[in-house]
C-alpha angles and dihedrals in degrees: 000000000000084000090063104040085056095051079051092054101050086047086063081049093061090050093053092048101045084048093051097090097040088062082070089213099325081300085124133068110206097036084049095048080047097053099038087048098047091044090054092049091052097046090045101051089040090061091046089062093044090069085083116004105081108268093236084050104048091042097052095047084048098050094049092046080054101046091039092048098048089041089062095037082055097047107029097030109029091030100241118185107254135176134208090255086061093053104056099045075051089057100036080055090062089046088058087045100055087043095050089058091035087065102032107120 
C-alpha cells in the first residue's frame, strides 16, 4: 500500500510542478491555492509512505515520478522544445526509477 501512496504522491508532484508557473510568482490567487494545496497533498502522502518505505528510497522514486511527469506536462501538454538527447535521459530516468523500486527491500 505504501507503493502506491507514494506513486500518488508523486502524481500530486507532477500537479505542483506543472502550477507553478501559472502562479506567475504567487501574483495569482487560484494557480497559487492549486499549487499550495497540491504541494501539501504530495508532502503529505509522501510522508505517509515513508512510514515504512526507506526515506532515501521513497524520496528518490518521488522525486523521479516529479521530474518524468513535468517533463511530459511541459512537452505534450504545454508544448516545450525537446530534443532527442532529452528523451532519452528522460528515459534512462525512468529506467533508474524502475530500478530503484526494483531493488528496494
Amino acid at each position: 500500500m505504501a507503493w502506491i501512496i507514494l506513486i500518488i504522491a508523486g502524481l500530486f508532484e507532477v500537479a505542483w510542478a506543472s502550477l507553478l508557473g501559472e502562479t506567475k510568482g504567487f501574483t495569482r490567487l487560484v494557480p497559487t491555492l492549486g499549487f499550495l494545496a497540491t504541494l501539501g497533498t504530495s508532502m503529505y502522502l509522501l510522508s505517509v509512505a515513508t512510514r515504512t518505505i526507506p526515506i532515501g528510497t521513497g524520496y528518490a522514486v518521488w522525486v523521479g515520478i516529479g521530474a518524468v511527469g513535468a517533463f511530459l506536462v511541459g512537452t505534450l501538454i504545454r508544448g516545450d522544445e525537446t530534443n532527442p538527447a532529452q528523451v532519452i535521459a528522460v528515459g534512462a530516468l525512468v529506467v533508474s526509477i524502475i530500478a530503484v523500486k526494483a531493488t528496494a527491500a
